[in-house]
C-alpha positions as CSV (number, residue, x, y, z in Angstrom):
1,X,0.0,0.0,0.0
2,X,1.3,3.5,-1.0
3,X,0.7,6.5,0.9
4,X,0.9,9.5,-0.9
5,X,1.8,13.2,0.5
6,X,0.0,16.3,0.2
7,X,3.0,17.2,-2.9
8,X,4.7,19.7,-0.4
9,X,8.4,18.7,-0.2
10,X,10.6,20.8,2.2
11,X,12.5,23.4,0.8
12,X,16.0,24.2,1.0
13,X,18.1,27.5,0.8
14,X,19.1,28.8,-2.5
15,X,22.8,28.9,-3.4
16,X,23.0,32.1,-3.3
17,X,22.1,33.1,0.5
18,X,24.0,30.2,1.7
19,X,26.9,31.5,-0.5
20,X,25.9,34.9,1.1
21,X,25.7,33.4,4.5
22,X,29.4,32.0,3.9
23,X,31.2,35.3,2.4
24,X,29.9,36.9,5.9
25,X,31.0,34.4,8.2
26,X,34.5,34.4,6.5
27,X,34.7,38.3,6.1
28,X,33.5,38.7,10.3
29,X,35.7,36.1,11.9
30,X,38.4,35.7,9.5
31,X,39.4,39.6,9.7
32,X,39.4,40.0,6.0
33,X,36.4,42.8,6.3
34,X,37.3,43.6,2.7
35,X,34.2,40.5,1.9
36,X,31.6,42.2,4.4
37,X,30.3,45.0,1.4
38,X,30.4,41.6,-0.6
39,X,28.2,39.5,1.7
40,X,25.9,42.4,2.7
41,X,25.1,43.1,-1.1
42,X,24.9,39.2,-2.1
43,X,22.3,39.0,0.9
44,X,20.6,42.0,0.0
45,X,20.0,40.9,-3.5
46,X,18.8,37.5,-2.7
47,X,16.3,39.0,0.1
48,X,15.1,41.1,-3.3
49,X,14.9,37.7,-5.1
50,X,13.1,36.4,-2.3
51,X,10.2,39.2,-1.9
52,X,9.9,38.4,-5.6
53,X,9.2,34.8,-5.8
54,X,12.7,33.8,-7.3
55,X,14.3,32.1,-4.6
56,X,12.7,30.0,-1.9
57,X,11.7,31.4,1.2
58,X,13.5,29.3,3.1
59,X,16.4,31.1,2.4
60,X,15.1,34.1,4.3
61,X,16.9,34.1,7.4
62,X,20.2,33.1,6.2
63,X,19.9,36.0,3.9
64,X,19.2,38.5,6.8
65,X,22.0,36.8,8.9
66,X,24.4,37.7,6.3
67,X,23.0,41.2,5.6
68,X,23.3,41.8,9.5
69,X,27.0,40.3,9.2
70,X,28.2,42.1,6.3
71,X,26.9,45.5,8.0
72,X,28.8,45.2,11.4
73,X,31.7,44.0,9.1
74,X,31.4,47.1,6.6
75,X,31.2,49.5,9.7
76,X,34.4,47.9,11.1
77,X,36.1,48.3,8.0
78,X,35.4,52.0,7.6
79,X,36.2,52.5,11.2
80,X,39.6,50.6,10.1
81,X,40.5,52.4,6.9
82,X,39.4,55.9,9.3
83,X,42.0,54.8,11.7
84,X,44.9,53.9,9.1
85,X,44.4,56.9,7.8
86,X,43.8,59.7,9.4
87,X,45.2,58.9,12.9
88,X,48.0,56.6,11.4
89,X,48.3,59.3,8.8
90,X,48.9,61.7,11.4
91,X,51.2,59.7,12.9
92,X,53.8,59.5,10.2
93,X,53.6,63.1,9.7
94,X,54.4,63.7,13.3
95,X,57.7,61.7,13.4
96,X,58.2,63.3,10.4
97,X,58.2,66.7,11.6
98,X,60.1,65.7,14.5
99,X,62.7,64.3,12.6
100,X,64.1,67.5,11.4
């Protein structure tokens, strides 16, 4: 005897937020925050994708983890690239002037 299902079949993520997901994981604890802009755009476009019906909605929350991620990461990279160069900047130009 065969039993047959109501046809739903649990969906899984699309490539592209787990791909998203991944990029912001790796660009938040590996310290390379140059991949945050990366993740937070890929999670951003497939939350787009997702509103319109082109990706499954189980992807969702992945999406929005990395979006999240790739924020904090983008902030600490501008925060970064503010201190390099302004204080840092100011720094060098300091010993500079009290070389001579």
């Amino acid at each position: 005897m065969t039993v047959q299902g109501d046809g739903l079949t649990p969906e899984s993520a699309s490539s592209q937020a787990i791909t998203a997901l991944i990029v912001s994981l790796l660009g938040f604890f590996t310290c390379c925050h140059l991949l945050s802009p990366i993740a937070w755009y890929l999670g951003r476009q497939e939350q787009k994708a997702i509103r319109e019906g082109r990706s499954p909605k189980a992807g969702e929350s992945l999406a929005q983890i990395a979006v999240i991620l790739g924020i904090v990461g983008t902030l600490i990279l501008a925060f970064f690239a503010f201190w390099v160069f302004f204080l840092g900047g100011l720094a060098v130009l300091t010993a500079m002037a009290n070389r001579y």
